[in-house]
TORKOLRO-357961 format. One line per 3 residues: number of its first residue (from 1); their letters; for each residue x, y, z of C-alpha. Coordinates in nm, 3 decimals. Example, Ala and Ser with C-alpha at 12.3 -4.5 7.8 and 13.67 -1.06 7.14 Angstrom:
BEGIN
1 = AS = 1.230:-0.450:0.780; 1.367:-0.106:0.714
This chain:
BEGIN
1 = XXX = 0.000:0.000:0.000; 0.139:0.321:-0.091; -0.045:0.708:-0.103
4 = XXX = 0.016:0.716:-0.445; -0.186:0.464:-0.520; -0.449:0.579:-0.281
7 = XXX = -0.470:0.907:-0.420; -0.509:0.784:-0.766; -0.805:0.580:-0.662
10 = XXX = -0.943:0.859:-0.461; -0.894:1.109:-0.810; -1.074:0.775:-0.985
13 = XXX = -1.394:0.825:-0.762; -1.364:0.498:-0.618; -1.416:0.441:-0.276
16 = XXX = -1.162:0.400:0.010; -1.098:0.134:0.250; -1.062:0.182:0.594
19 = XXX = -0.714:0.070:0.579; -0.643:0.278:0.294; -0.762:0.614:0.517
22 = XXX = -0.593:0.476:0.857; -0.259:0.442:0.625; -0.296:0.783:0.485
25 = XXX = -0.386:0.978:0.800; -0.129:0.771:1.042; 0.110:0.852:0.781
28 = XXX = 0.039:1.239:0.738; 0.063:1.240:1.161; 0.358:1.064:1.154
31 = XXX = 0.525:1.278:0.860; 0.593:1.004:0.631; 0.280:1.121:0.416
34 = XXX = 0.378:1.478:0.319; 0.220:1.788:0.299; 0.197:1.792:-0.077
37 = XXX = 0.061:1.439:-0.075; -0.247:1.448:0.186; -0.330:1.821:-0.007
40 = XXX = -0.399:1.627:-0.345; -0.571:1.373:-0.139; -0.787:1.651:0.030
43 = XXX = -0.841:1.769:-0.267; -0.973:1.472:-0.461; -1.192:1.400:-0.165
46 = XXX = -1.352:1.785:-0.231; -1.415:1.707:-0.627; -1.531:1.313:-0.561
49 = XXX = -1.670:1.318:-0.236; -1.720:1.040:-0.016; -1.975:0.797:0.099
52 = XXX = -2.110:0.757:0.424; -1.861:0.476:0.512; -1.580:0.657:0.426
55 = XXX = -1.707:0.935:0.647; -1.715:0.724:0.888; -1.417:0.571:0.860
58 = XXX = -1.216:0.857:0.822; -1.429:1.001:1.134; -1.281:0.698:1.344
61 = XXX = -0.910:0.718:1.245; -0.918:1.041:1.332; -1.086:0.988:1.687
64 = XXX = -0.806:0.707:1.725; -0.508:0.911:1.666; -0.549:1.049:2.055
67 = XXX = -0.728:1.052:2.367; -1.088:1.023:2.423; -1.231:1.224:2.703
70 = XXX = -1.410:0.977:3.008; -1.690:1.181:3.122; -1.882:0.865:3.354
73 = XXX = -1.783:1.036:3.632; -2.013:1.379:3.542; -2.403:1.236:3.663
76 = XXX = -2.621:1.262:3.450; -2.668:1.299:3.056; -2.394:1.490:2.935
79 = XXX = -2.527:1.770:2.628; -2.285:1.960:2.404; -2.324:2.207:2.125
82 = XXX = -2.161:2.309:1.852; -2.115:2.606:1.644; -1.998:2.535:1.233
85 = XXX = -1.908:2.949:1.300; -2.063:3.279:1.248; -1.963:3.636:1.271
88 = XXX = -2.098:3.775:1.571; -2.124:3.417:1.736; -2.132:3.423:2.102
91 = XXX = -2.412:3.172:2.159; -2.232:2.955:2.333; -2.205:3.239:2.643
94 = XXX = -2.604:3.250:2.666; -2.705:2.886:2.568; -2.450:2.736:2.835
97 = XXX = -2.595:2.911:3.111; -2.941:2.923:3.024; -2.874:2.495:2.947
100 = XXX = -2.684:2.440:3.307; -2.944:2.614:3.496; -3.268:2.410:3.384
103 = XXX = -3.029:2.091:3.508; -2.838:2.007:3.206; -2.430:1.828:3.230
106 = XXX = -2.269:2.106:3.016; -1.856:2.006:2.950; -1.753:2.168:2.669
109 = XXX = -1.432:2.202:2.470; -1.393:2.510:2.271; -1.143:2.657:2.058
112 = XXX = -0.973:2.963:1.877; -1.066:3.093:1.603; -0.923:3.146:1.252
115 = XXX = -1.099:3.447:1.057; -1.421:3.562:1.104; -1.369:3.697:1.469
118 = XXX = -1.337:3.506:1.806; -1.402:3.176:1.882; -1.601:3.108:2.242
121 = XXX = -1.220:3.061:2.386; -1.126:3.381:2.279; -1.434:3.579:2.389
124 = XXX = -1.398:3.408:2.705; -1.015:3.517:2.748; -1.062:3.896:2.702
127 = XXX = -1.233:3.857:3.105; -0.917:3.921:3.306; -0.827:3.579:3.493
130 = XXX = -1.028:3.328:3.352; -0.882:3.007:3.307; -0.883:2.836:3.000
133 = XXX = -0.718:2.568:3.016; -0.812:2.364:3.280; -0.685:2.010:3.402
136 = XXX = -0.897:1.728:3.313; -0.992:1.673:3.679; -1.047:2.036:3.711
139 = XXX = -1.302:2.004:3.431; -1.540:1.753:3.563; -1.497:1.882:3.891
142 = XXX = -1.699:2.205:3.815; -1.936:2.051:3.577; -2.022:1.781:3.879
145 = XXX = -2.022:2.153:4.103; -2.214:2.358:3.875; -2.327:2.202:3.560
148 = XXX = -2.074:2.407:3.343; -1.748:2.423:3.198; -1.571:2.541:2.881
151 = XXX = -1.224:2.451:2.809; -0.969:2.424:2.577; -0.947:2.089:2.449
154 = XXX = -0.818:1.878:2.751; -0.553:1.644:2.625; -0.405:1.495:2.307
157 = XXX = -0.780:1.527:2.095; -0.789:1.409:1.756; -0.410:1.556:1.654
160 = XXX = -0.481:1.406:1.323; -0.772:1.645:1.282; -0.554:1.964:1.409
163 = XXX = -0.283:1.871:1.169; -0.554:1.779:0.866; -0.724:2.094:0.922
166 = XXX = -0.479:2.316:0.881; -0.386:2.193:0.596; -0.723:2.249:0.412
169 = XXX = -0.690:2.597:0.567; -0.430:2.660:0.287; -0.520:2.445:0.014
172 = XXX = -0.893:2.517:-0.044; -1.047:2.216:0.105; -1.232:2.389:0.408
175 = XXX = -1.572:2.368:0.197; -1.572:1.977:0.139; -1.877:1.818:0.322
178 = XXX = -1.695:1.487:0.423; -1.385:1.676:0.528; -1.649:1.914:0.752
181 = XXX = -1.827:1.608:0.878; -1.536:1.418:0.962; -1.317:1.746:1.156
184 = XXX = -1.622:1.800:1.350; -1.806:1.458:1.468; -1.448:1.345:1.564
187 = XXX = -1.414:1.635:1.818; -1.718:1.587:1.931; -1.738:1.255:2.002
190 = XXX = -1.414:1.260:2.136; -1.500:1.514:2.381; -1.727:1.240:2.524
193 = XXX = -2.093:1.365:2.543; -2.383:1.176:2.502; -2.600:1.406:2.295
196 = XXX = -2.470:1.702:2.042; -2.677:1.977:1.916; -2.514:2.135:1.620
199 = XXX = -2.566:2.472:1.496; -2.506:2.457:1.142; -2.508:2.797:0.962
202 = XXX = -2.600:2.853:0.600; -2.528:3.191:0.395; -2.303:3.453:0.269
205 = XXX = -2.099:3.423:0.614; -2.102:3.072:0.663; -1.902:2.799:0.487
208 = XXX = -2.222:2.636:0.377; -2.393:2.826:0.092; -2.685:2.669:0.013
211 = XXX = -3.000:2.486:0.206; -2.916:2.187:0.016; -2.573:2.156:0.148
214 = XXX = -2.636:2.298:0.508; -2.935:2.036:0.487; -2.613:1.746:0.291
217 = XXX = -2.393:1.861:0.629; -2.660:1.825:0.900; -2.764:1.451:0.734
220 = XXX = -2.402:1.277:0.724; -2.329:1.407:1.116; -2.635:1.281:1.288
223 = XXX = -2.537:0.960:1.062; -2.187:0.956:1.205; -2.332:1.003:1.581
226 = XXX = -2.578:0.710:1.517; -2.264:0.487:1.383; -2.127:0.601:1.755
229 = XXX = -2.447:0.543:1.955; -2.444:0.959:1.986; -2.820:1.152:1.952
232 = XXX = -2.751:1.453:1.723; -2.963:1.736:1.649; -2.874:1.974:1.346
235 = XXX = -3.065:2.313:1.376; -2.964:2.568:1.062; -2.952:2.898:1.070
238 = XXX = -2.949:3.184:0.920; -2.592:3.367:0.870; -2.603:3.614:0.599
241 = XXX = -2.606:3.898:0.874; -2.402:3.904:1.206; -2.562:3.739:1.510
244 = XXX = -2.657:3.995:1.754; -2.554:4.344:1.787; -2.213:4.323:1.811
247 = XXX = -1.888:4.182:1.670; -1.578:4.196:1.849; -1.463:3.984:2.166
250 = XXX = -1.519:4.179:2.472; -1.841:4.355:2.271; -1.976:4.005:2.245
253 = XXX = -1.964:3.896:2.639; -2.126:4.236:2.696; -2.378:4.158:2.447
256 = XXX = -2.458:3.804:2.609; -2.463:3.948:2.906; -2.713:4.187:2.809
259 = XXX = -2.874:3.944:2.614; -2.908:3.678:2.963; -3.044:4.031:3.169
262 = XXX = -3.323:4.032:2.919; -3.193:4.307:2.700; -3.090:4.133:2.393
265 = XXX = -3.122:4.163:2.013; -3.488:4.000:1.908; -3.350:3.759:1.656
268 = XXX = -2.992:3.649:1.854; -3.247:3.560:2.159; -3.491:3.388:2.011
271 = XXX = -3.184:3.165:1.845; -3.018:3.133:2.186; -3.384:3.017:2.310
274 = XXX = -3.435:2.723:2.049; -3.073:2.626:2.063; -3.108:2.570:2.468
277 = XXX = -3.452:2.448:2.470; -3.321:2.151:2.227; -3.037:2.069:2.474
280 = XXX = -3.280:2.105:2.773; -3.512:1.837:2.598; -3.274:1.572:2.500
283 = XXX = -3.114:1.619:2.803; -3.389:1.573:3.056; -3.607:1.336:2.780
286 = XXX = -3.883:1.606:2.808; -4.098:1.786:2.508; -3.965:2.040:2.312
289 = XXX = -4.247:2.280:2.416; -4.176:2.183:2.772; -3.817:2.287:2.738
292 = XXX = -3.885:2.617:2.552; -4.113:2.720:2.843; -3.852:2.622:3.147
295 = XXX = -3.586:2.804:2.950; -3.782:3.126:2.915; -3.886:3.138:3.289
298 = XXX = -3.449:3.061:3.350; -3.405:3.388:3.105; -3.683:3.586:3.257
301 = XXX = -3.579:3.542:3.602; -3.230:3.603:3.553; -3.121:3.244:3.661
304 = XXX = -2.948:3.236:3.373; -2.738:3.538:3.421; -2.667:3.445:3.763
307 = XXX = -2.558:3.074:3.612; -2.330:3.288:3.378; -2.168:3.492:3.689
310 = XXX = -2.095:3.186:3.878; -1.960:3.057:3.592; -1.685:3.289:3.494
313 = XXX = -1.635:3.344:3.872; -1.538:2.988:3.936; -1.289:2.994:3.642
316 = XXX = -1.158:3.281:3.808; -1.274:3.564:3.589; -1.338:3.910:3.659
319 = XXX = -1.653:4.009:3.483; -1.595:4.393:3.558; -1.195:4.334:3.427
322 = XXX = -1.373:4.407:3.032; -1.207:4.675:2.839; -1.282:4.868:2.522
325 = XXX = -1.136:5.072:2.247; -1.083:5.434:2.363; -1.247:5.542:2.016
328 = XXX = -1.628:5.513:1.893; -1.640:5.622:1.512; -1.955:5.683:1.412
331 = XXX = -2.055:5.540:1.063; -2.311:5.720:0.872; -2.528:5.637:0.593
334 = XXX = -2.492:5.856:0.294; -2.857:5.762:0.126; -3.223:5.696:0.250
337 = XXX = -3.420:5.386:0.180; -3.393:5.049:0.350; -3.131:4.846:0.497
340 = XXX = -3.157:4.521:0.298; -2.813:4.356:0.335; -2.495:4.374:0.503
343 = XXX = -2.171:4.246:0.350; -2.136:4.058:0.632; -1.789:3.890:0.573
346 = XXX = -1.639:4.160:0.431; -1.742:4.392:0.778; -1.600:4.080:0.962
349 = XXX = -1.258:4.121:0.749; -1.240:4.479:0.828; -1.294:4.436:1.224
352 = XXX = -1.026:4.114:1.180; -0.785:4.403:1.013; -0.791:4.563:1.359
355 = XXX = -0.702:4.267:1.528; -1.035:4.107:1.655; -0.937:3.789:1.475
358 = XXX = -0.682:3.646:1.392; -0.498:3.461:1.040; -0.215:3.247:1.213
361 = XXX = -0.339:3.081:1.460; -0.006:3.268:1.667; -0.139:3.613:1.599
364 = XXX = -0.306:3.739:1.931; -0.635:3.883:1.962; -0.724:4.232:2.108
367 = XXX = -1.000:4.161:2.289; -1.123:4.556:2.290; -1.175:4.644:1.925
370 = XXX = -1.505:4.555:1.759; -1.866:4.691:1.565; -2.151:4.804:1.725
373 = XXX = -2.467:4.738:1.468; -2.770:5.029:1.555; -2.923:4.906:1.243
376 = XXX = -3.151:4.606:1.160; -3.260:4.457:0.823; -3.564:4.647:0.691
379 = XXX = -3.521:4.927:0.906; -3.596:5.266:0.744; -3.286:5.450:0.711
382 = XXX = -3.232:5.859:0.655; -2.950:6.012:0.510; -2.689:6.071:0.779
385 = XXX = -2.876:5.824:1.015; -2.573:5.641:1.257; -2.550:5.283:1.043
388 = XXX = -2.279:5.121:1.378; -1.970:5.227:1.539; -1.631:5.120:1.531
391 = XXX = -1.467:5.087:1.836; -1.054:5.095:1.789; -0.768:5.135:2.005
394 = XXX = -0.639:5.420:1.745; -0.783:5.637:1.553; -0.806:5.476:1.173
397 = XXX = -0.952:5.467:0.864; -1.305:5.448:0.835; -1.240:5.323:0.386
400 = XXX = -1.582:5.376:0.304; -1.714:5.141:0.548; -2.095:5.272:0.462
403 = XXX = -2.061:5.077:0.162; -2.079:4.713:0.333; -2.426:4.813:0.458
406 = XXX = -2.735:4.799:0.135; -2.979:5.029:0.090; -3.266:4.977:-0.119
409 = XXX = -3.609:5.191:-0.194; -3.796:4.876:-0.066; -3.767:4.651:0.181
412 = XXX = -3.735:4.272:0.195; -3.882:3.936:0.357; -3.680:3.841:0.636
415 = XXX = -3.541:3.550:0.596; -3.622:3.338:0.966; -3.277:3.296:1.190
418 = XXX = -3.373:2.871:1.156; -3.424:2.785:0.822; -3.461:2.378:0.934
421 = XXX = -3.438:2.178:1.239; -3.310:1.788:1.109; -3.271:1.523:1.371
């Protein structure tokens, strides 16, 4: 057996053994497949695809290639959820809390992001002294103690996925459904939950275009979690605008916390709402309308917010440590009509430029820059009428940042923030 050979067969559109994927993946880990060699295999798995056994199989190697996380000691049914990413995507920071308070075993890994903004580790580190990387013991300790905890990922997790991923980071493979699949369920599973709720996000600012795909991606996980005894749930969602009011890392734990005090944006809630009640019903084997109503009440009556301070106080944050750019620039619309769009990833590139995200994963964040949205779609807008803020550390260029946000004489229909719930 050789990777030649494999990738030949692969370019072919034949399908893949299992041995053939453990050989080619044990070999990229071990560096006897190289770089050059796994990218044209990446690559002929993006224009051939795979079937569901090869998903699968692929999904298992890379679960093998490091530890699995033992979380029989946590009582109870353990829920996670997943994000496939979204600018403006601090869900995590409500659902947890809103999740852990109705009863629910919530030990979740997170990670850092590449482009876009943040991920939840990164909005999490710009509160001064919370810890982030906790010991494994540490870990189930508080979920056992308070129902939540969010980590980075504890141990040697699926290094065949790190390595694998960054690859198709630089040789345009990120978009391949089996690849997706595969980097995902193996974390996940992994990470040793019983039940997953995944957030898969569809649109201009999401890596999934199309319904059909979003709908392709959502199908082949909760077939992976049933080849793994795991219950999935795949809700999609809108992302052609940013989530929320706010992009930026310590904007975005202000916004959730706003959002958990009752005073978030209408669409954002009602997202952080569904995405909770689903992990509140699988979790405690209860209705889905029974779950919506519990999690409300948990919102209303700030038990969630309290969940969240407790939270970031046992990790040893300081929730009043947050800090923000010392300069609010004021972008103004120069027409009237309606806002109909929002070049969503291109705003996200612009607030990255300032250092809210990051392109090496070694470039740090600065937690304090950011965009404040005052605008929503279909909102009437007048000429000179305040379109968001940017909030820098130094006073920059603005570039014509009016022209990201669409005006139109007439308004549109909305499109709904969940577009399809698939279990």
């Amino acid at each position: 057996m050789n990777i030649v050979d494999i990738i030949n067969k692969k370019e072919e559109g034949n399908e893949l053994s299992y041995e053939e994927i453990k050989y080619a993946v044990d070999g990229y880990l071990a560096d006897e497949v190289k770089d050059y060699q796994m990218s044209s295999l990446l690559m002929a798995i993006e224009i051939k695809g795979m079937n569901i056994e090869e998903i699968y199989n692929l999904t298992k190697v890379m679960i093998d290639s490091g530890d699995i996380i033992d979380l029989s000691s946590i009582n109870g049914i353990k829920v996670d959820k997943h994000s496939t990413g979204g600018v403006g995507d601090k869900t995590t920071l409500v659902v947890g809390p809103l999740a852990a308070v109705c009863g629910i075993k919530i030990a979740k890994m997170s990670g850092r992001a590449l482009g876009f903004t943040g991920g939840t580790i990164d909005k999490l580190e710009s509160i001064k002294g919370f810890n982030t990387n906790l010991s494994k013991e540490e870990f189930i300790n508080q979920v056992n103690d308070i129902g939540l905890s969010i980590t980075t990922t504890a141990g040697n997790l699926v290094p065949a996925d790190k390595k694998i991923y960054a690859l198709r980071d630089v040789s345009g493979t990120t978009e391949a459904i089996p690849l997706i699949a595969s980097s995902i369920m193996s974390k996940k599973i992994a990470s040793g939950s019983d039940k997953i709720i995944i957030d898969v996000k569809v649109g201009k600012g999401a890596f999934m275009k199309t319904l059909d795909d979003a709908r392709l991606l959502s199908k082949t996980m909760i077939e992976i979690g049933k080849r793994f005894n795991k219950e999935v749930i795949a809700i999609i969602t809108n992302m052609d605008y940013p989530l929320g009011n706010t992009i930026g890392n310590s904007l975005e734990v202000q916004e959730a916390i706003d959002t958990l005090n009752g005073n978030g944006d209408e669409r954002f809630t009602k997202l952080c709402l569904i995405l909770s009640s689903y992990m509140v019903s699988v979790g405690k084997n209860i209705s889905i309308e029974d779950a919506f109503d519990e999690v409300v009440e948990k919102l209303n009556n700030k038990e969630g917010l309290n969940k969240f301070y407790e939270f970031i106080k046992y990790q040893g944050g300081d929730i009043n440590s947050l800090e923000f750019g010392k300069n609010k620039i004021e972008i103004k619309s120069d027409k009237e009509g309606y806002l109909t769009d929002i070049d969503t990833l291109n705003l996200a590139g612009f607030i990255n430029s300032l250092g809210a995200g990051r392109k090496d994963k070694n470039d740090k964040i600065n937690p304090k820059v950011g965009f404040i949205l005052t605008k929503k779609i279909n909102d009437k807008i007048e000429k000179n009428d305040t379109l968001g803020y940017v909030i820098s550390d130094s006073d920059i260029d603005i570039n014509n940042l009016n022209n990201y946000f669409i005006i139109d004489s007439k308004n549109i229909d909305e499109i709904n923030i969940v577009l399809d719930i698939i279990k």
